[in-house]
C-alpha positions in Angstrom: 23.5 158.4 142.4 23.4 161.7 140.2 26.3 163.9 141.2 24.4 166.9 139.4 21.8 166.4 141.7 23.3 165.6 144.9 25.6 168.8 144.7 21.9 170.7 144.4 20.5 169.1 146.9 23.5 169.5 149.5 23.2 173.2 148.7 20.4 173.5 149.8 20.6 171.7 152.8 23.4 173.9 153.5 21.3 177.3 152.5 18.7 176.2 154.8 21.1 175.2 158.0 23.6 178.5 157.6 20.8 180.9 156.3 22.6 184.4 156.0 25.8 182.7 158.0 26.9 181.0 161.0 26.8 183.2 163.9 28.4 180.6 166.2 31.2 179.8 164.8 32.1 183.4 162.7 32.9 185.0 165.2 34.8 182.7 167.6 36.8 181.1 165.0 39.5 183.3 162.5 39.4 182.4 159.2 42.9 181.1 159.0 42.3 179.0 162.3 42.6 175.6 160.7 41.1 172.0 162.6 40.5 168.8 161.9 37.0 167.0 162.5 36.7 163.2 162.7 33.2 160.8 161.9 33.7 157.7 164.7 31.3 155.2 164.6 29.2 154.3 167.6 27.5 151.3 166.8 28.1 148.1 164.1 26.6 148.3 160.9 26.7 149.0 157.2 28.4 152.2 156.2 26.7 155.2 153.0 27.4 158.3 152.3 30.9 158.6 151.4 30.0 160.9 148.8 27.7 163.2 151.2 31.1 163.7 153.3 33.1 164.6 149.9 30.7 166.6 148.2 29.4 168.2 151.4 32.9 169.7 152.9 33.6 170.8 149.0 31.0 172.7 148.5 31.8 174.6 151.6 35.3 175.3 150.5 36.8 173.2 147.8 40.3 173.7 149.5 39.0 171.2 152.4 41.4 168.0 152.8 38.7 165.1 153.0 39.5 161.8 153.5 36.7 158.7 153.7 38.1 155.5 155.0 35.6 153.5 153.5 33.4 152.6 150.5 29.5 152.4 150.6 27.9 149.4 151.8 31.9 148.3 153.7 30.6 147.0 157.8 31.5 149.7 159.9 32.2 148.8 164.1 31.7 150.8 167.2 35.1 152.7 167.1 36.1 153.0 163.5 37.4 155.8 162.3 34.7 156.5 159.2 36.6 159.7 158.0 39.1 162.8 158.5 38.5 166.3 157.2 40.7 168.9 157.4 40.5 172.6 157.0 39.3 175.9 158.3 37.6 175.1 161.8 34.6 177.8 160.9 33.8 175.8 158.1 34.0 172.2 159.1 31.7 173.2 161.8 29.0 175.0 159.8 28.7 171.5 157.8 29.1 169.5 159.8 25.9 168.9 161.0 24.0 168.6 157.4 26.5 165.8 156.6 26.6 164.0 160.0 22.6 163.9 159.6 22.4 162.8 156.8 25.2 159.9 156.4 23.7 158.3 159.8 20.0 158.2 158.2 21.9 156.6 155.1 24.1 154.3 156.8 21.0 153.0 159.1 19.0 152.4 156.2 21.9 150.6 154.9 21.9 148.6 157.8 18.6 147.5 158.5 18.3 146.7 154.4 21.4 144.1 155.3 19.7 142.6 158.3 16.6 142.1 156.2 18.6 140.2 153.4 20.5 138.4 155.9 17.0 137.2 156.8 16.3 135.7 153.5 19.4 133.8 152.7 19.3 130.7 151.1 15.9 131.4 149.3 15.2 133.3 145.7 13.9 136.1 147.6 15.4 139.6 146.8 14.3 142.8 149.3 13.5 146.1 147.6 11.9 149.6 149.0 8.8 151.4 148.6 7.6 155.1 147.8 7.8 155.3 151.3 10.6 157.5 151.4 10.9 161.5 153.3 10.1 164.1 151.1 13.2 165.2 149.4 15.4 162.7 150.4 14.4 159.7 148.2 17.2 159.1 145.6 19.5 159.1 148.9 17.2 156.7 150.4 16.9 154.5 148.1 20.7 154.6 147.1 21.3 153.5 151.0 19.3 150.4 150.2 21.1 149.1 147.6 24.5 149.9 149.5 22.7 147.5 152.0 22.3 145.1 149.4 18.3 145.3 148.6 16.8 146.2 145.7 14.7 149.5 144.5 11.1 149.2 143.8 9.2 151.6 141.5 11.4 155.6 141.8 7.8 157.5 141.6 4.2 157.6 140.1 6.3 158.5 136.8 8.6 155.1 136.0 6.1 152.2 136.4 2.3 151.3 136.9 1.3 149.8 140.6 -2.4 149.5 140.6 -3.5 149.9 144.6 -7.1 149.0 145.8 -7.9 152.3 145.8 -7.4 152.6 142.0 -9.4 149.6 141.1 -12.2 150.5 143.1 -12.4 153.7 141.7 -11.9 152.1 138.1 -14.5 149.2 139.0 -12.4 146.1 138.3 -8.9 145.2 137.8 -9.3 144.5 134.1 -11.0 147.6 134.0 -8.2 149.4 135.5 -5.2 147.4 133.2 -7.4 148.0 129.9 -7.7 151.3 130.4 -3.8 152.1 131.4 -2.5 150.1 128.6 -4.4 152.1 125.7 -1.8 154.8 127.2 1.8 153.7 128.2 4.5 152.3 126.4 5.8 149.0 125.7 8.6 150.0 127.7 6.4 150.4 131.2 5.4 147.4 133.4 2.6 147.4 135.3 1.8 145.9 138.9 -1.1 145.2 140.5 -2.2 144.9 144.8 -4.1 141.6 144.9 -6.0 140.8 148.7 -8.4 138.0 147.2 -7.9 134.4 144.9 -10.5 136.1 142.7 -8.2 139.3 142.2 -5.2 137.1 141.9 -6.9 135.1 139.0 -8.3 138.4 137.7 -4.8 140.0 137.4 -3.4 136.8 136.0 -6.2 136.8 133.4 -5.3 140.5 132.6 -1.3 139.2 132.3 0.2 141.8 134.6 3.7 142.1 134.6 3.8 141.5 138.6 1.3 141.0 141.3 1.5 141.8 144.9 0.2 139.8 147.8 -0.6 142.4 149.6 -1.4 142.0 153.4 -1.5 138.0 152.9 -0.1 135.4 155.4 2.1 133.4 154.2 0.6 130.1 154.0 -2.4 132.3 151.8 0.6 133.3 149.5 1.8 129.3 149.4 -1.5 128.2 148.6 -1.8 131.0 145.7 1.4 131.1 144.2 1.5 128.3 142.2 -1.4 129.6 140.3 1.3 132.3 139.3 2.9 132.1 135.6 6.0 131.8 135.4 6.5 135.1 133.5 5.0 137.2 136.3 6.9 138.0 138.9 5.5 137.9 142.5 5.7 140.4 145.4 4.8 140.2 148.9 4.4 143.4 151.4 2.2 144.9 154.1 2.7 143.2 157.7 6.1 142.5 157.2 8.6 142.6 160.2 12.4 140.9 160.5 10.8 138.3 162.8 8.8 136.7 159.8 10.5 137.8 157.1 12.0 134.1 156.4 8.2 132.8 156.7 7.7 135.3 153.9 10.8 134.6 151.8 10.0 130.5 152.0 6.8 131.2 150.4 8.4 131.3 146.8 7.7 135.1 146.0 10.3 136.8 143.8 10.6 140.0 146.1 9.2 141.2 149.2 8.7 145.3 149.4 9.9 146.5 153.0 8.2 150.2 154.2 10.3 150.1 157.4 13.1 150.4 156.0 12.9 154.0 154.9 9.6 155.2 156.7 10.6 154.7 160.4 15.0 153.4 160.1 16.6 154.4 163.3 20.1 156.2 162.4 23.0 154.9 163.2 24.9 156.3 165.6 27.7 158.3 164.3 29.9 161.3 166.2 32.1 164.0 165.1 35.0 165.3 167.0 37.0 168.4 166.1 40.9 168.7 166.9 42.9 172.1 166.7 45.7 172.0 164.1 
């Protein structure tokens, strides 16, 4: 997590919310009038965003007493209490509501990333994400998953190369594609590529990828590929995925399977604040 860029992007959640100020609570509440608001968790699951609650309540006045009662990726039950902040009430509510948004999206991708790994126990599976993140919100996202204990795929277009179909059919070829993106990156950059036939799979191997993807394969089409697989590339499998056949997936062999669901369409958990008077 960068702190430099969580604190710019929590201001600007803020900005958006409280625009020239918060008309609700300004002029109901004194300044002086101080409260204390509580996060109670309303369903089981993996807790994130301890540092959204910190930074967030900060940044609307530093002289906020926050306290989190638990670390990132801790199991959180319906009832806990997640965390106490104290201060001016005018305050606490005009952030509330950024924060509270924000730590349920993280904490239910937390969640649904530890059901998936659950899933896969007891093979050498690991889970990771996709680029399939909201807008804006993708270094949050992805943290989430790794306090759920996955992994994190690729960050952007920027940090490795993923050859799609849609690339090697406007290149002509895989080895097309791969010979022409290696005269230009560094030793440094790996390069994956989507495979949906036996003759890309033995293409790619022929090209020596650094991974290959099954992409939209069963899994007894991955089993009866895979041990045409070197050793030194890694395998992936994605597209079609779901918790129910996850373990089908995972028994294949593949080194990582790549989940979308579990940033593209996570359901939050449920999380609610109460406010107290001092």
């Amino acid at each position: 997590m960068n702190n430099i860029k969580l604190h710019s992007m929590l201001k600007q959640f803020l900005i958006e919310d409280i625009g020239d100020g918060d008309i609700n609570s300004e002029f109901i509440f004194p300044p002086e009038q101080q409260g204390v608001l509580t996060f109670i968790a309303k369903a089981d699951g993996i807790f994130c965003g301890k540092s959204i609650i910190e930074e967030g309540f900060h940044l609307m006045n530093e002289n906020i007493n926050v306290r989190v009662f638990l670390n990132d990726g801790e199991p959180i039950y319906k009832g806990d209490t997640l965390a106490e902040i104290q201060g001016p009430i005018a305050n606490l509510l005009a952030t509330e509501r950024v924060v509270l948004n924000l730590i349920q999206r993280m904490s239910g991708i937390a969640t649904i990333t530890n059901e998936a790994v659950l899933q896969t126990e007891g093979t050498a599976a690991k889970i990771c994400d996709t680029r399939k993140t909201t807008p804006g919100l993708r270094m949050l996202e992805k943290y989430a998953v790794k306090c759920g204990g996955g992994f994190n795929h690729r960050r952007g277009l920027y940090d490795a190369v993923m050859l799609k179909d849609n690339h090697i059919a406007f290149a002509g070829s895989i080895e097309n594609a791969i010979r022409t993106v290696k005269e230009h990156i560094g030793h440094t950059v790996k390069i994956e590529v989507e495979i949906e036939t036996k003759e890309q799979l033995l293409e790619a191997i022929d090209a020596n990828v650094d991974i290959i993807m099954f992409d939209n394969r069963t899994p007894e089409e991955i089993k009866a590929w895979i041990s045409l697989v070197p050793s030194h590339i890694a395998t992936e499998a994605s597209g079609g995925i779901t918790l129910n056949n996850i373990n089908d997936y995972a028994q294949t062999g593949v080194d990582w399977i790549s989940l979308g669901f579990l940033t593209h369409s996570v359901k939050a958990l449920d999380i609610s604040a109460i406010v107290q008077n001092n």
